[in-house]
C-alpha positions in Angstrom: 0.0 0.0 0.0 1.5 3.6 -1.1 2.5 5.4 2.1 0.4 8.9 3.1 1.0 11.3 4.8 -1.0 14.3 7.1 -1.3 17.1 5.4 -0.9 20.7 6.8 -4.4 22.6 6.8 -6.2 22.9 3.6 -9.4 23.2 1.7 -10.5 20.1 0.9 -11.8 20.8 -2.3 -10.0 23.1 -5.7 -10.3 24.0 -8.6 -8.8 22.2 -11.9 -9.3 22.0 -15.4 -9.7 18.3 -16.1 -10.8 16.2 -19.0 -12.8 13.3 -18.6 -14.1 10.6 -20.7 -13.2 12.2 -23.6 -15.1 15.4 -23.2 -13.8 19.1 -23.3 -11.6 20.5 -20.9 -13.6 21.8 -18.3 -13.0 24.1 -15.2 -14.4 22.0 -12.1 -14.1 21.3 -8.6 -12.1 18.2 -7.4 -10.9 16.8 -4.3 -7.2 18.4 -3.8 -4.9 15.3 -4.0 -2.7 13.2 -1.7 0.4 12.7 -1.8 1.6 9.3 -1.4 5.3 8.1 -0.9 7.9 10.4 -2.4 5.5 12.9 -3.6 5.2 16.8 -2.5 1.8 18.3 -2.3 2.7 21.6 -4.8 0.1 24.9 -4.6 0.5 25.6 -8.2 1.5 29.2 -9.2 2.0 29.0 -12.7 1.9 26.2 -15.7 3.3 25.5 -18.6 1.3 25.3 -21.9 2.4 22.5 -23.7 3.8 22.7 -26.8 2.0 22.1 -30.1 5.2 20.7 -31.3 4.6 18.2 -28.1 1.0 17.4 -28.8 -0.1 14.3 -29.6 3.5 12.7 -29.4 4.0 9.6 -27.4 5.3 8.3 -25.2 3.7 10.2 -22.7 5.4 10.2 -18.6 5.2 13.2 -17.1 2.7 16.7 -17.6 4.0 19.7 -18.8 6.0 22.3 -16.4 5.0 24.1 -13.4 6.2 26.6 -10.4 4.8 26.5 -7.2 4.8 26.5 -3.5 5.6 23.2 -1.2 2.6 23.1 1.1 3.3 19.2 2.5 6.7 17.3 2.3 7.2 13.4 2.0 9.6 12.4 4.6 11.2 14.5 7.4 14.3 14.9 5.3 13.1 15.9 2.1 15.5 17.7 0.0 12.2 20.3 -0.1 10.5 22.3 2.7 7.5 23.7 3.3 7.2 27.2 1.8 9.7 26.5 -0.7 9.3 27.7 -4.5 10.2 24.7 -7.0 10.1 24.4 -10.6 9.5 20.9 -12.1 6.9 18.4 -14.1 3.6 16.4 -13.0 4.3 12.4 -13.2 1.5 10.7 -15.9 -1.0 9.4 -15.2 -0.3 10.1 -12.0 -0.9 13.3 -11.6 -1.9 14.1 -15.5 -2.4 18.1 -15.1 -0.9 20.9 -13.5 -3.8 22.8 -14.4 -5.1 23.4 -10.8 -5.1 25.0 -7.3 -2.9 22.1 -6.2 -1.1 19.2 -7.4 1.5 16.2 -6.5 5.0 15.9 -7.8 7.9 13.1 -7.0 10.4 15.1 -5.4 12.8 13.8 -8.2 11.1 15.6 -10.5 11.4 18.9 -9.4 14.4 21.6 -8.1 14.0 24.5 -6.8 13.2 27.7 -8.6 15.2 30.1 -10.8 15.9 33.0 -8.3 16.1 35.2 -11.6 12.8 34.2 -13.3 9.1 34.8 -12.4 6.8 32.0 -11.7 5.5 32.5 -15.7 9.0 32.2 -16.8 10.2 28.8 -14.2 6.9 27.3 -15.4 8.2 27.7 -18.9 11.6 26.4 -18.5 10.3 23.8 -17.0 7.9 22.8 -19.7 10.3 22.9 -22.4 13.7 23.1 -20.8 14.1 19.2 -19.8 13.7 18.3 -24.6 16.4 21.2 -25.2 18.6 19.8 -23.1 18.7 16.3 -24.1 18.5 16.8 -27.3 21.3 19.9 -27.6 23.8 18.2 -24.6 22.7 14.9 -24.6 22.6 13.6 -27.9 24.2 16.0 -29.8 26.8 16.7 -27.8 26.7 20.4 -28.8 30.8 21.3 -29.0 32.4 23.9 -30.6 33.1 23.4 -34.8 29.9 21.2 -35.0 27.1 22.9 -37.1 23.6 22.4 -35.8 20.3 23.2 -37.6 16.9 23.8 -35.8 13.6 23.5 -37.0 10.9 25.2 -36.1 13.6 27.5 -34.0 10.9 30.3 -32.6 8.8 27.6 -30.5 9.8 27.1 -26.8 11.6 24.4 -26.6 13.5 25.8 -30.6 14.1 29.1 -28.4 16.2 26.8 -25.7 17.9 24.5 -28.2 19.2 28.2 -30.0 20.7 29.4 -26.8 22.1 25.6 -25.4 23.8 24.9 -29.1 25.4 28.5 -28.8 26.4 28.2 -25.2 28.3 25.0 -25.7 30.0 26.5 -28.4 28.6 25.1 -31.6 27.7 27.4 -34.6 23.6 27.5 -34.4 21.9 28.0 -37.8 17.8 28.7 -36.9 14.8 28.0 -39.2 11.7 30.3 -38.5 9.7 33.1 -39.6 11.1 36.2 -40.8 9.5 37.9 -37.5 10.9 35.7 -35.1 14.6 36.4 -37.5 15.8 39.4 -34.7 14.9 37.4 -31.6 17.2 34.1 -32.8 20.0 36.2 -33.8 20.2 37.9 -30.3 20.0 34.4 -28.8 23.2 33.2 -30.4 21.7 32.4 -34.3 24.6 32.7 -36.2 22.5 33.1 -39.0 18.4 33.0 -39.4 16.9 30.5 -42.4 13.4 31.3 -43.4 11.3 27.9 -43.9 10.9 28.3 -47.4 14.6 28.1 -48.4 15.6 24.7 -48.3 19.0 25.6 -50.7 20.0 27.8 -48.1 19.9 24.9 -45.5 22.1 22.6 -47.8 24.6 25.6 -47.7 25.4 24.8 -44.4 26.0 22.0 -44.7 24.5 20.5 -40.7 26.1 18.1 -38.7 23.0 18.0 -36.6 19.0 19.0 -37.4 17.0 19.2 -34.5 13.3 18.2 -35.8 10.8 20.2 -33.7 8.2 21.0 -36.1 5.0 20.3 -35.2 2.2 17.8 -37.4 1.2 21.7 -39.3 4.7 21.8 -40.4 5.0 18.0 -41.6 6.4 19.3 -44.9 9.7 20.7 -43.5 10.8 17.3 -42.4 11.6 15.8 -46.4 13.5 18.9 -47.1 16.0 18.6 -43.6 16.3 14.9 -44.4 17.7 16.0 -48.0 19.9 18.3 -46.8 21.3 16.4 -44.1 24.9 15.1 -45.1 25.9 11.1 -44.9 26.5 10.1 -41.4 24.6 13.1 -40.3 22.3 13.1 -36.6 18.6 13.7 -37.1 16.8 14.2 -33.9 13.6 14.6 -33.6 11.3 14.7 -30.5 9.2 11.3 -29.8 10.0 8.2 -31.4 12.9 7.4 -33.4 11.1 6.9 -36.5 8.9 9.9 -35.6 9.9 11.7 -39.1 8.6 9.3 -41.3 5.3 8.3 -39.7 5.1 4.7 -40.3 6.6 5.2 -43.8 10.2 3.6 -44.4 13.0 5.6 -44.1 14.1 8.1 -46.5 17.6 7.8 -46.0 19.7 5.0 -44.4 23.1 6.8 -44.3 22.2 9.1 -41.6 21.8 8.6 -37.9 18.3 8.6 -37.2 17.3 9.7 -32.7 14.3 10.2 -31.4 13.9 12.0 -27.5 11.8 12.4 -25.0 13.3 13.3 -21.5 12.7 12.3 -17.6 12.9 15.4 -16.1 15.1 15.1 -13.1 17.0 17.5 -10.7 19.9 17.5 -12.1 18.9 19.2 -15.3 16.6 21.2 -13.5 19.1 22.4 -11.4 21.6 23.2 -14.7 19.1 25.4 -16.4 18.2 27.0 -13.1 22.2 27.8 -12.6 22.5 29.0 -16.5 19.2 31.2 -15.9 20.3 33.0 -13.3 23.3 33.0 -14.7 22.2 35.1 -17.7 23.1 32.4 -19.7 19.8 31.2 -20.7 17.0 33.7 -21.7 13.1 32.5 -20.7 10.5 33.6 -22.9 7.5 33.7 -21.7 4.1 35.0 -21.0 1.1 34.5 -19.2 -1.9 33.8 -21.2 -5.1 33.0 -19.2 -5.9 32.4 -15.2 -7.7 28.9 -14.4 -11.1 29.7 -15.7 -10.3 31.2 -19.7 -8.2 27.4 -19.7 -10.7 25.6 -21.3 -11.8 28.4 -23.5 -8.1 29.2 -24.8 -7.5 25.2 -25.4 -10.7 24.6 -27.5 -9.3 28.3 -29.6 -5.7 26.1 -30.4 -2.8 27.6 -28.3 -0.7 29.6 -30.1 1.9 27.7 -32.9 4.7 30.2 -31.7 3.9 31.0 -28.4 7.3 31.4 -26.8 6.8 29.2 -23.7 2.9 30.6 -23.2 2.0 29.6 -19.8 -1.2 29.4 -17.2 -1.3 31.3 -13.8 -3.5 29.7 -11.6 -6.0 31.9 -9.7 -5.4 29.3 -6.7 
């Protein structure tokens, strides 16, 4: 039997956008949860939109980001105490949303938060930080005199992979919009592609394409493959075989990795360091309190919303 724990005086009802049975989201009021074993009970101060470049991928383990307030620990010597402000990621099914008053979280999935950054901006990172990360460090190995290539560079987790490629000293070629071309460059874009020119990709020749367009963008994904040299890392979030939906591959002489990331504390705790550092830049914005959630999900959330996030009105 899970282990439980008393909790410290609270309502014992909240408010959360859930989805059940396959209806529409929908503000309603639910028991606030328990947590059991190594979870912290979190009152939720902001949370992360996920990404439409994330939607519908599998597999799926954890929620999207969130910043928020420990109101119950689970053992006497948690690496978390009560009034802390962390940053981390819900654990699915578990705990599928952090789209409410409250919520639980193991504590190895969360750190604390960014002194730097604003509960909009830690919910953010912590959205979309964890995929830039793994794919930028951890696969690619982003090093100085590599040449990387991302897609679909203004989105959240495209803005992250700019700045992580650049701060690890490999030279960052962007693909976006022609209104997001200032942004990338200031971010450490050595130079900004728009999505139409696929000859100007092949120019530079890529050791690495980061893949993050979404199922709108489908299209771009033929063009990267083509101008991605032999023995050349395609990575692309999801599945490995995630480019070619079910189709065979369209090239066999290239290295071929999907991702999807555990978030833990220790990469947490990295980006937190570079963020206060100044090293990483957090865009973000708050776009609707707890009740306009279901409104803004059934209007589509934003293609380039630059890590768009929810404040809670707990």
């Amino acid at each position: 039997m899970p282990t439980t724990f008393p909790l410290p005086d609270l309502p014992k009802r909240m408010q959360a956008v859930t989805a059940d049975d396959g209806h529409a989201p929908a503000l309603q009021s639910v028991p606030v949860p328990t947590p059991v074993n190594a979870e912290a009970l979190i009152r939720i101060t902001a949370a992360g939109l996920t990404p439409p470049e994330l939607t519908a991928r599998a597999p799926r383990t954890e929620g999207p980001g969130f910043c928020g307030i420990v109101v119950a620990t689970p053992y006497a010597l948690s690496p978390f105490s009560v009034g802390q402000r962390v940053y981390g990621t819900t654990d699915f099914p578990r705990a599928p949303t952090p789209y409410a008053e409250y919520t639980v979280s193991p504590v190895d999935r969360m750190a604390p938060a960014p002194k730097t950054l604003d509960d909009v901006q830690a919910a953010a990172l912590a959205t979309a930080g964890p995929f830039a990360w793994g794919m930028v460090v951890e696969l690619a190995r982003a090093r100085t005199g590599q040449r990387l290539l991302v897609l679909n560079a203004a989105g959240p987790i495209g803005l992250l992979s700019v700045q992580l490629g650049a701060y690890f000293g490999a030279t960052v070629h962007a693909v976006a919009g022609e209104s997001h071309f200032e942004l990338l460059r200031t971010l450490g874009a050595v130079e900004v592609l728009p999505q139409e020119d696929a000859e100007a990709w092949a120019r530079e020749r890529p050791d690495v394409i980061l893949d993050l367009t979404d199922d709108d963008e489908a299209s771009i994904r033929p063009r990267a493959l083509e101008v991605l040299p032999p023995k050349g890392l395609l990575i692309t979030l999801g599945g490995g075989a995630a480019p070619h939906r079910g189709r065979p591959p369209l090239r066999t002489d290239i290295r071929d990795s999907g991702y999807w990331p555990t978030t833990s504390p220790a990469v947490l705790g990295v980006l937190g360091r570079l963020a206060d550092a100044g090293d990483l830049h957090v865009e973000a914005s708050p776009l609707c309190d707890l009740a306009g959630l279901p409104e803004t999900l059934a209007s589509g959330i934003p293609r380039h919303g630059s890590g768009v996030v929810v404040p809670t009105a707990a």
